[in-house]
Biopython code that builds the backbone (N, CA, C, O; Angstrom):
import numpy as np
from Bio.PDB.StructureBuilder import StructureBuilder

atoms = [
    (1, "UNK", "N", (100.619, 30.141, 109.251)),
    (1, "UNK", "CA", (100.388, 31.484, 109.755)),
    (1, "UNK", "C", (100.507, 32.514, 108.631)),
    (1, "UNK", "O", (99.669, 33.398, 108.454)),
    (2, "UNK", "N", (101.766, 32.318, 107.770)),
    (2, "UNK", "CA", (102.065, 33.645, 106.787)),
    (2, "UNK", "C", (100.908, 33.618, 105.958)),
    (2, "UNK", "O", (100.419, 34.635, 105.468)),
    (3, "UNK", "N", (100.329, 32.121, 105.745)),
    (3, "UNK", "CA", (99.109, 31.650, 104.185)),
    (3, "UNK", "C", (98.206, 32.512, 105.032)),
    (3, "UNK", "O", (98.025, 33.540, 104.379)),
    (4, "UNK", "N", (97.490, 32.590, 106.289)),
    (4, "UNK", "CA", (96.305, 32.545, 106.599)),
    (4, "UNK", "C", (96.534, 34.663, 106.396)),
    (4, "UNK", "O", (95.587, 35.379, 106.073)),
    (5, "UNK", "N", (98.148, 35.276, 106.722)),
    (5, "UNK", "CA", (97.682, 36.349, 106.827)),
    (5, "UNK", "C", (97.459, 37.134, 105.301)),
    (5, "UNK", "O", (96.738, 38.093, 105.028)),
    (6, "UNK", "N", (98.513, 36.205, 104.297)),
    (6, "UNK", "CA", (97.721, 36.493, 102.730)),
    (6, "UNK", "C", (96.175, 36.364, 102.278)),
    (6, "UNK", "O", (95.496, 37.096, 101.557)),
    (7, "UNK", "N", (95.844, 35.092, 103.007)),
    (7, "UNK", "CA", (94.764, 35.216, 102.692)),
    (7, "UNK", "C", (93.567, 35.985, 103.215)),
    (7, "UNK", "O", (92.442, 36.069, 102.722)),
    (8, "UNK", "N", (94.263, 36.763, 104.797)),
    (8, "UNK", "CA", (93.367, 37.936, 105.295)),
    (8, "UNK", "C", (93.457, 38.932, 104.058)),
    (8, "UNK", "O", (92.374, 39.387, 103.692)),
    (9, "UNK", "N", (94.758, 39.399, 103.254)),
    (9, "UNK", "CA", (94.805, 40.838, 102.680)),
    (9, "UNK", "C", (94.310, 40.412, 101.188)),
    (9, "UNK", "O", (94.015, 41.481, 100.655)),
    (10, "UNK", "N", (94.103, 39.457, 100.351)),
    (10, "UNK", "CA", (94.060, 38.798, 99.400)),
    (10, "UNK", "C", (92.120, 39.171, 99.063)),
    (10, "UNK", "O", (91.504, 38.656, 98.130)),
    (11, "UNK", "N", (91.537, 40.097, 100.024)),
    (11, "UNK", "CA", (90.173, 40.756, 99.571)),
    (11, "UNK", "C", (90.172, 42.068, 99.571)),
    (11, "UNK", "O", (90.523, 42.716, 100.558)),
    (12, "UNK", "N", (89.726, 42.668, 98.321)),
    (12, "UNK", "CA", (89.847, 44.012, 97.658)),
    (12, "UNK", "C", (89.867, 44.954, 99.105)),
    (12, "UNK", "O", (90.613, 45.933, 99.127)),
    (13, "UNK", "N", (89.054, 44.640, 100.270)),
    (13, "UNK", "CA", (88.723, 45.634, 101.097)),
    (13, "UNK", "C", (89.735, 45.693, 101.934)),
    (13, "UNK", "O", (89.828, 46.661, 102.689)),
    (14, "UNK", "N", (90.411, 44.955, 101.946)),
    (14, "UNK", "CA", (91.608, 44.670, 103.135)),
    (14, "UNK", "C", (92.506, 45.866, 103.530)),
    (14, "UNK", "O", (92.937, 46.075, 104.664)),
    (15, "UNK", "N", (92.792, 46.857, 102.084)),
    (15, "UNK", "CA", (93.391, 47.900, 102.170)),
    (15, "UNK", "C", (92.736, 48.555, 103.077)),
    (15, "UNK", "O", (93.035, 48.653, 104.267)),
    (16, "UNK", "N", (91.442, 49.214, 102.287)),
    (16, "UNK", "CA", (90.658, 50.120, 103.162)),
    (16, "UNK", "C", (90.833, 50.002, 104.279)),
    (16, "UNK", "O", (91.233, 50.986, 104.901)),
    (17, "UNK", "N", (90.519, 48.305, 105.210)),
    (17, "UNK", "CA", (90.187, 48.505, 106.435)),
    (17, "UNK", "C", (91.288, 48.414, 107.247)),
    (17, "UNK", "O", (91.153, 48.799, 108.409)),
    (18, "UNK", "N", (92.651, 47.866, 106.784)),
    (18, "UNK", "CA", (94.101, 48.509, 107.238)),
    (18, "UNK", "C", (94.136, 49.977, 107.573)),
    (18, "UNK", "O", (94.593, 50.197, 108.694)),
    (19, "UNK", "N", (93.696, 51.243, 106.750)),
    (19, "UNK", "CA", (93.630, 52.266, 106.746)),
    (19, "UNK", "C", (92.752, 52.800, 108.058)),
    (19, "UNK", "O", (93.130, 53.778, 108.703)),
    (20, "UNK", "N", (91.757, 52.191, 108.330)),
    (20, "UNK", "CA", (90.696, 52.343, 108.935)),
    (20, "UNK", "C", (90.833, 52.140, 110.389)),
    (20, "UNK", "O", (90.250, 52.769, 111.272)),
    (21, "UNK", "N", (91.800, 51.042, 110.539)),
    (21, "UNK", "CA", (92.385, 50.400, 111.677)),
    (21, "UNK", "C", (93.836, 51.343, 112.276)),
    (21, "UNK", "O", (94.040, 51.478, 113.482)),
    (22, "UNK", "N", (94.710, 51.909, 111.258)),
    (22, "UNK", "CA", (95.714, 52.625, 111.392)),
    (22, "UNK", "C", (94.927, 53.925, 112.001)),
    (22, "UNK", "O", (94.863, 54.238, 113.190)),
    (23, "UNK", "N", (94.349, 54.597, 110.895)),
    (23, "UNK", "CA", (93.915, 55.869, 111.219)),
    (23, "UNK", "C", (93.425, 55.971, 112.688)),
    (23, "UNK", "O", (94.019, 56.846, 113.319)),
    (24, "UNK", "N", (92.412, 55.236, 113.434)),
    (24, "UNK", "CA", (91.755, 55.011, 114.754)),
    (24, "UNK", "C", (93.023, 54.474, 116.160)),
    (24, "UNK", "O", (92.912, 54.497, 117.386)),
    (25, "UNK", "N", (94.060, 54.071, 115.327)),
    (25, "UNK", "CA", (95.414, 54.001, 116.439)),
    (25, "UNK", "C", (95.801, 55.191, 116.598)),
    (25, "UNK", "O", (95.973, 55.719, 117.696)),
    (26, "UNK", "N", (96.039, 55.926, 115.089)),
    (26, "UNK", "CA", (96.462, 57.596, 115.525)),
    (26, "UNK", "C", (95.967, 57.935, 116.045)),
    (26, "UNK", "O", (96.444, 58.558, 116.994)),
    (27, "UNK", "N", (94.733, 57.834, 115.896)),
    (27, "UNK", "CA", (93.504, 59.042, 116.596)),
    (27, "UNK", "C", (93.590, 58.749, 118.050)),
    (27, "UNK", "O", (93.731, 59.628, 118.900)),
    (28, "UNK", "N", (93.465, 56.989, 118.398)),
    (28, "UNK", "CA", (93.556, 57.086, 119.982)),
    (28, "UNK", "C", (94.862, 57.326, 120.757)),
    (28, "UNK", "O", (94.935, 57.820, 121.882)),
    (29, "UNK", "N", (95.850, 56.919, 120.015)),
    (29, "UNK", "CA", (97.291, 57.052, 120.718)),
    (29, "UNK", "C", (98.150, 58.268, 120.628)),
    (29, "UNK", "O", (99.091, 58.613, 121.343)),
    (30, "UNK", "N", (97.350, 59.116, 119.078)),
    (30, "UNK", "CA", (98.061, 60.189, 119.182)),
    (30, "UNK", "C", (97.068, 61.543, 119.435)),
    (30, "UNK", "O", (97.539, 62.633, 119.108)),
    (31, "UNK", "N", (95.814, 61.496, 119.964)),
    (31, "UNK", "CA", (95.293, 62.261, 120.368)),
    (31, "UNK", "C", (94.945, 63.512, 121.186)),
    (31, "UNK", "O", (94.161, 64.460, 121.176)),
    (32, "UNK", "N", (96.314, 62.816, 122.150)),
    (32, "UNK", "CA", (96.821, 63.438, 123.697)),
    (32, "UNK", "C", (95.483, 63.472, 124.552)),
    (32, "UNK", "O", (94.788, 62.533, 124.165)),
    (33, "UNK", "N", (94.974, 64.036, 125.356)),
    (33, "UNK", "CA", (94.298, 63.965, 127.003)),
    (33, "UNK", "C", (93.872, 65.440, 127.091)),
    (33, "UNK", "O", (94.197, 66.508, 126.573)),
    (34, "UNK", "N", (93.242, 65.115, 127.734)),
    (34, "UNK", "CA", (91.960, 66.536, 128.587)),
    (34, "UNK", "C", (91.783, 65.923, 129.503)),
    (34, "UNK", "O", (91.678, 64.705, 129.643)),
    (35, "UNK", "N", (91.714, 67.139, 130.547)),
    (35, "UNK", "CA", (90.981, 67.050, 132.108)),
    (35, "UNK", "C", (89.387, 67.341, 132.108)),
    (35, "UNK", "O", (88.564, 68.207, 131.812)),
    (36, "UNK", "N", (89.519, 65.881, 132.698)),
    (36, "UNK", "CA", (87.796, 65.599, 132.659)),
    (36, "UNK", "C", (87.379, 66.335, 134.261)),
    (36, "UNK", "O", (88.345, 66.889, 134.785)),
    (37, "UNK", "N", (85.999, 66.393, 135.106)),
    (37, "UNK", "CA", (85.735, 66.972, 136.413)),
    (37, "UNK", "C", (84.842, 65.640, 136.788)),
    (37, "UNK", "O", (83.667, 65.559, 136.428)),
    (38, "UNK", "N", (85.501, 64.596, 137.548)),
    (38, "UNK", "CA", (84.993, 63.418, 138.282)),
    (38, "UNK", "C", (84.699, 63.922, 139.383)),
    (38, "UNK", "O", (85.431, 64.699, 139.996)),
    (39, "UNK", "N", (83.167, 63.384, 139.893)),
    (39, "UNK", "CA", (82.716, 63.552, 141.268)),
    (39, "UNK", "C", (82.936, 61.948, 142.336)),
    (39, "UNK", "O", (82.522, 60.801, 142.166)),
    (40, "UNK", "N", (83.629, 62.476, 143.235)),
    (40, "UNK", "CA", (83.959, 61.131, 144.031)),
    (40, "UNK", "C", (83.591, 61.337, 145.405)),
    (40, "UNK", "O", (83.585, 62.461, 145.909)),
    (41, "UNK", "N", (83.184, 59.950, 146.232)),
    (41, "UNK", "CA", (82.602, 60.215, 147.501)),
    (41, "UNK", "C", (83.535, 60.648, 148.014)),
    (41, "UNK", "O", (84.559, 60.761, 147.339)),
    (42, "UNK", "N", (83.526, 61.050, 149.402)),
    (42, "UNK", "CA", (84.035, 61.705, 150.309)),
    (42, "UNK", "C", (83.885, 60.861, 151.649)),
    (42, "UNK", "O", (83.038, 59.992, 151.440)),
    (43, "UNK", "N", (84.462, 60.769, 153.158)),
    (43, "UNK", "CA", (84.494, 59.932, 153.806)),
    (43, "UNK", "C", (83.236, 60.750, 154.608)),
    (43, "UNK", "O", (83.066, 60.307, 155.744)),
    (44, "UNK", "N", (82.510, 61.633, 154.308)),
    (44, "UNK", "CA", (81.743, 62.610, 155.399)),
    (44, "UNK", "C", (80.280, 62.275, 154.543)),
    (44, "UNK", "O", (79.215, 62.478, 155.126)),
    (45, "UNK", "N", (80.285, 61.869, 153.446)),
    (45, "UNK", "CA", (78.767, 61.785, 152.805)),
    (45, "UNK", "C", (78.534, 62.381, 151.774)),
    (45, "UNK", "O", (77.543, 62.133, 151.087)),
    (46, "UNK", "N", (79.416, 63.283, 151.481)),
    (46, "UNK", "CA", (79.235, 63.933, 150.441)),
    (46, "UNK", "C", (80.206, 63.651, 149.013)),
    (46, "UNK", "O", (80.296, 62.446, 148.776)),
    (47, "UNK", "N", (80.756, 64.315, 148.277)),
    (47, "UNK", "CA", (81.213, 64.750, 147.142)),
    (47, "UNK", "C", (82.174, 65.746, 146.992)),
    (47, "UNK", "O", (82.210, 66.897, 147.429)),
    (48, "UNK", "N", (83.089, 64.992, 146.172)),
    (48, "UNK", "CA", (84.497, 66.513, 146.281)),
    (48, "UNK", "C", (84.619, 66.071, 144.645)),
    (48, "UNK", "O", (84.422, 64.943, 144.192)),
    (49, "UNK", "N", (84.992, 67.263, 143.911)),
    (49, "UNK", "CA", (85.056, 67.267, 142.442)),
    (49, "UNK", "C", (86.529, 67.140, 142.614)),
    (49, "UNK", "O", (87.235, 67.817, 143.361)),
    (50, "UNK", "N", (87.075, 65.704, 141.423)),
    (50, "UNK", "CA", (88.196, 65.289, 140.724)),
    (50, "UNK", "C", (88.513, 65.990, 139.692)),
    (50, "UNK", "O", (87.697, 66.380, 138.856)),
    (51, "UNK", "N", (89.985, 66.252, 139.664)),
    (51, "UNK", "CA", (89.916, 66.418, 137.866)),
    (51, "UNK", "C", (91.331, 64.721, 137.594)),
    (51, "UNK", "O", (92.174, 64.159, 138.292)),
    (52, "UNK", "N", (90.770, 64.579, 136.139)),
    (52, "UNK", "CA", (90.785, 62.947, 136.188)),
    (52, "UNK", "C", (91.312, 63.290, 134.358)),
    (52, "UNK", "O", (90.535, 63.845, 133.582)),
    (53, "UNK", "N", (92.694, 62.849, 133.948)),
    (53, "UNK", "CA", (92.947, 62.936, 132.834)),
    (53, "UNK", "C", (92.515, 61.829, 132.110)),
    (53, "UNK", "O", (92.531, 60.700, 132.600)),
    (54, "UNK", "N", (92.166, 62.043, 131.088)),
    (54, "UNK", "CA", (91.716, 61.003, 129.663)),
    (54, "UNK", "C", (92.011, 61.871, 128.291)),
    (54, "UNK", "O", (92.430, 62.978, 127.953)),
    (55, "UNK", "N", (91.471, 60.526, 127.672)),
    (55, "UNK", "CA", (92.201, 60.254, 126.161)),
    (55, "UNK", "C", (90.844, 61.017, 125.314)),
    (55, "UNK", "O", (89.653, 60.709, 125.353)),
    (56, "UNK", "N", (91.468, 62.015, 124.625)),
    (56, "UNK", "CA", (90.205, 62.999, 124.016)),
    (56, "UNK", "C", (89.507, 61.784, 123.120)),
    (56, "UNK", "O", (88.377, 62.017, 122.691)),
    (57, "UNK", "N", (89.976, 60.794, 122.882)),
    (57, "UNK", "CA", (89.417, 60.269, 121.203)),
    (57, "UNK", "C", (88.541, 58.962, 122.166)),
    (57, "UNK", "O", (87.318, 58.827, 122.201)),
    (58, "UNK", "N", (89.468, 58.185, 122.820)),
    (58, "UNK", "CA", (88.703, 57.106, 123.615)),
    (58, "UNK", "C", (87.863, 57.609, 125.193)),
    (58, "UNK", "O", (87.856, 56.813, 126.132)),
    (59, "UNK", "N", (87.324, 58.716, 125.296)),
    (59, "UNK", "CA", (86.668, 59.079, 126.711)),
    (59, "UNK", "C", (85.376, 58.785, 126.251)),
    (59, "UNK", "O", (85.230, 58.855, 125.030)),
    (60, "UNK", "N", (84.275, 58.432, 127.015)),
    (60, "UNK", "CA", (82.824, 58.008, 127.030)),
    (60, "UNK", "C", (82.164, 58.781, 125.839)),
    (60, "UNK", "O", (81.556, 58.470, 124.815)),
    (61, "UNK", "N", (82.620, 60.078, 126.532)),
    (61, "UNK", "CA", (81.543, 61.767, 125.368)),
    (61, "UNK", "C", (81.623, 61.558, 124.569)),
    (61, "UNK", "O", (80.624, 61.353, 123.879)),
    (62, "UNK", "N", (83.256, 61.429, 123.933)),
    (62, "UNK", "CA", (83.113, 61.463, 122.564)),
    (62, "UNK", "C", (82.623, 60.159, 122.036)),
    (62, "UNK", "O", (81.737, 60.067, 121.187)),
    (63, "UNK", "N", (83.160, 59.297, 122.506)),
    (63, "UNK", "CA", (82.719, 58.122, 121.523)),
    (63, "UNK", "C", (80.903, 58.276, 121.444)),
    (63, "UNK", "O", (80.260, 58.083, 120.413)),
    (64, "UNK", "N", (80.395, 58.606, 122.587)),
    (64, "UNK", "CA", (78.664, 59.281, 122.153)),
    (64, "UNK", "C", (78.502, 59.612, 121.367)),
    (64, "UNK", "O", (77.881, 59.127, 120.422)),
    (65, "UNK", "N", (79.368, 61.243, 121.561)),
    (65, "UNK", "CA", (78.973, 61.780, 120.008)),
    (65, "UNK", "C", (78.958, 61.220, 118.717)),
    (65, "UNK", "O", (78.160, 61.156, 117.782)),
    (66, "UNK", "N", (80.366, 60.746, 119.025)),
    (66, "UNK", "CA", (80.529, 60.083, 117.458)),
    (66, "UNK", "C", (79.301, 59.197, 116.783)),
    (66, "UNK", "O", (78.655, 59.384, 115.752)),
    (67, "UNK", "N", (79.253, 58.278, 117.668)),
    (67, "UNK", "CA", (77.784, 57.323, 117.743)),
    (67, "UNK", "C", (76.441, 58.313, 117.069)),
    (67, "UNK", "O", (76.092, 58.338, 115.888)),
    (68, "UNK", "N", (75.880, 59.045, 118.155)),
    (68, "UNK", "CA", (75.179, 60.378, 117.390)),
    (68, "UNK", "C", (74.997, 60.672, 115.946)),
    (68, "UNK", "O", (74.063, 60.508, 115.161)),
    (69, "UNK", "N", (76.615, 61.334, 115.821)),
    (69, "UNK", "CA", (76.523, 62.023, 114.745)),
    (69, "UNK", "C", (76.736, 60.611, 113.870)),
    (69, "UNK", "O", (76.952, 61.239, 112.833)),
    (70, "UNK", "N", (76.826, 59.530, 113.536)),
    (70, "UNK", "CA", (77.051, 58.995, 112.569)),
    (70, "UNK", "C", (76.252, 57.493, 112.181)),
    (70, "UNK", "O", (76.503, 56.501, 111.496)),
    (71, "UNK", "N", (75.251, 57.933, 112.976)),
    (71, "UNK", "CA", (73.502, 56.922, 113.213)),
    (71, "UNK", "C", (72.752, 57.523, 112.014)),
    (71, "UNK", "O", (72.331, 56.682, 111.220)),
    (72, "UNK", "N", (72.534, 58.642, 111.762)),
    (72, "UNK", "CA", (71.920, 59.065, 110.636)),
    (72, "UNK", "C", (71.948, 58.181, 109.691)),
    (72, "UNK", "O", (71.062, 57.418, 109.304)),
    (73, "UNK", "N", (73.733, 58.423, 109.104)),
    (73, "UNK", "CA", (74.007, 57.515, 107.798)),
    (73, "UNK", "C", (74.085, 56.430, 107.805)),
    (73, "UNK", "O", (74.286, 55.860, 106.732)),
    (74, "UNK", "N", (73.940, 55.540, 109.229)),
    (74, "UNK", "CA", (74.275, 54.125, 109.419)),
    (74, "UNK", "C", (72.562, 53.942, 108.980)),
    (74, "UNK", "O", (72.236, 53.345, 107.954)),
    (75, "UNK", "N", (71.621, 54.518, 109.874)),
    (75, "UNK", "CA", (70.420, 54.591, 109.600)),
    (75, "UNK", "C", (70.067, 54.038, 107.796)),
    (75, "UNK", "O", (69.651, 52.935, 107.440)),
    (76, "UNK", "N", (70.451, 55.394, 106.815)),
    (76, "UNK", "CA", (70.228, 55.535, 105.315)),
    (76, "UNK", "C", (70.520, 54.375, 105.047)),
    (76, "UNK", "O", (69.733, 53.559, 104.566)),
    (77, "UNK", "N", (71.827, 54.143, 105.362)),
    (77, "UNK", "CA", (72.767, 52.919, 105.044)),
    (77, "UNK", "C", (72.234, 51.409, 104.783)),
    (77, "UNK", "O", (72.429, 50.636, 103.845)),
    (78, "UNK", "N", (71.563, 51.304, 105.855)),
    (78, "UNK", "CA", (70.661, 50.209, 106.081)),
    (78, "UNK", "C", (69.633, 49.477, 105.609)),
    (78, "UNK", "O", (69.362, 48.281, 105.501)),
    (79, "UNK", "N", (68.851, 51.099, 105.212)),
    (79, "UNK", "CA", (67.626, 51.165, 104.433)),
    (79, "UNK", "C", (67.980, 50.798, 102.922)),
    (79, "UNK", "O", (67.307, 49.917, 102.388)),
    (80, "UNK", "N", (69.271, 51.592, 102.007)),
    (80, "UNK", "CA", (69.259, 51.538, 101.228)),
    (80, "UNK", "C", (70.014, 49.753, 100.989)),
    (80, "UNK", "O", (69.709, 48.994, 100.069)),
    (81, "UNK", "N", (70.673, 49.562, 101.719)),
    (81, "UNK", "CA", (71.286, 47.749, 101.011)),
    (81, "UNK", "C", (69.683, 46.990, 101.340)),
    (81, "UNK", "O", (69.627, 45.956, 100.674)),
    (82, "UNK", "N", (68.385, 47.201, 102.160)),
    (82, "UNK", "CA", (67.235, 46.586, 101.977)),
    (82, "UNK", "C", (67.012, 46.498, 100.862)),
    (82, "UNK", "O", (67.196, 45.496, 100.171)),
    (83, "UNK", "N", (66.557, 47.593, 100.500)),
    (83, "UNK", "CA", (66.259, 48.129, 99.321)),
    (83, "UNK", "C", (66.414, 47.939, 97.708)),
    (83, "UNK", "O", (65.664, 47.918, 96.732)),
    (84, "UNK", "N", (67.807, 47.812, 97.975)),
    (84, "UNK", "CA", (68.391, 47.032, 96.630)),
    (84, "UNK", "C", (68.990, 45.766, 96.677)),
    (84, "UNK", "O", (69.566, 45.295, 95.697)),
    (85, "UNK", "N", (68.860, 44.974, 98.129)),
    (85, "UNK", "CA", (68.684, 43.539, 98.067)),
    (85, "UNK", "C", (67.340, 43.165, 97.389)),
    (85, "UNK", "O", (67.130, 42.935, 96.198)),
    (86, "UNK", "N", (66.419, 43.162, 98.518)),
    (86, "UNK", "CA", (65.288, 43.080, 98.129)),
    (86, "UNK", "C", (64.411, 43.056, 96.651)),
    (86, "UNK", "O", (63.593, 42.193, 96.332)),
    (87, "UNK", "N", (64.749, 44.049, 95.979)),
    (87, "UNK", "CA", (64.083, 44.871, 94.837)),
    (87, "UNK", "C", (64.840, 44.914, 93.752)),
    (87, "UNK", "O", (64.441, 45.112, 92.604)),
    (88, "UNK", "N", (66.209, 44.683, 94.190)),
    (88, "UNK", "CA", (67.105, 44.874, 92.900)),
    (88, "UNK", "C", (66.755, 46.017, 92.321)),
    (88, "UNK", "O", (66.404, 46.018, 91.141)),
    (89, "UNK", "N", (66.801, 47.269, 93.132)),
    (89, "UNK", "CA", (66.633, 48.739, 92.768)),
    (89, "UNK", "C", (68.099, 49.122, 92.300)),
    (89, "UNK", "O", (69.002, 48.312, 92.508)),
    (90, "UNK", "N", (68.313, 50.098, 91.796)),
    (90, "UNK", "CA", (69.372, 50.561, 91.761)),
    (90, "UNK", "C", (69.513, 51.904, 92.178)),
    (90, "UNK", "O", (69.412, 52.704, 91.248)),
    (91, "UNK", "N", (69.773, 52.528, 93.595)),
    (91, "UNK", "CA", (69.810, 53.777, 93.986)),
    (91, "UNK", "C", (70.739, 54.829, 93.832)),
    (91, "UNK", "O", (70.909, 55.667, 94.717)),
    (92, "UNK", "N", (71.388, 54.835, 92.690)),
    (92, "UNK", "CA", (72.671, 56.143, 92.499)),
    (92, "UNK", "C", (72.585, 56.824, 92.077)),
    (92, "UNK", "O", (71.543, 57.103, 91.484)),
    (93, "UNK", "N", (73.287, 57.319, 92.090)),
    (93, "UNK", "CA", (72.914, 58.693, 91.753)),
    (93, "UNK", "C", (73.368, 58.811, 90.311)),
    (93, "UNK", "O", (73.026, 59.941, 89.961)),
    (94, "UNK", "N", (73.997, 58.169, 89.260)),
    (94, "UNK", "CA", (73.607, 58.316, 87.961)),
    (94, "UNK", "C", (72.801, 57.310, 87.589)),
    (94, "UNK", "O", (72.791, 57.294, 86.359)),
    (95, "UNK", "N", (72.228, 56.596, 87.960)),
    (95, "UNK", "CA", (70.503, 55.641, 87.529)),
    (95, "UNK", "C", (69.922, 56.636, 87.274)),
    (95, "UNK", "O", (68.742, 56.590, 86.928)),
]
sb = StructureBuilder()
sb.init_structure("model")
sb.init_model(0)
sb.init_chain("A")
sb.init_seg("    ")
for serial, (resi, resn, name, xyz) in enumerate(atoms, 1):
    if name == "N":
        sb.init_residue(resn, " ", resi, " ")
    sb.init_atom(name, np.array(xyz, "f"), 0.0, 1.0, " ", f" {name:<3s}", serial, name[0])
structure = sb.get_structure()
């Protein structure tokens, strides 16, 4: 067990993604909650508005947004490791 967890941290990136993994516990555990407005049936046919607490960092919206806003660069991202697999380009910005 102890070999296999050296040999998890024993790759250069291991730090980073410790960091990466910590930081996203803060964010969800120490985020605190907002009142969301849930619509729920009613026994008559209709709809009565909830308010329904959640976790600002883990609720549906945001994780959207996040998704959203960070497709762009996943997008670039993508293109560019083609790019310089492929071609053996070199895309930096001091080339």
């Amino acid at each position: 067990m102890l070999s296999r967890l050296r040999s998890l941290f024993a790759f250069q990136e291991s730090g980073l993604a410790l960091v990466i993994v910590v930081f996203a516990l803060v964010l969800a555990f120490g985020g605190g909650s907002v009142t969301l407005t849930s619509m729920q049936p009613d026994g008559h046919g209709g709809q009565t508005p909830v308010k329904v607490q959640a976790n600002k960092f883990l609720n549906p919206q945001n994780l959207a947004q996040v998704a959203k806003d960070t497709s762009f660069i996943a997008i670039m991202a993508v293109g560019m490791a083609v790019v310089i697999i492929s071609g053996g380009i070199d895309l930096s910005v001091g080339a």
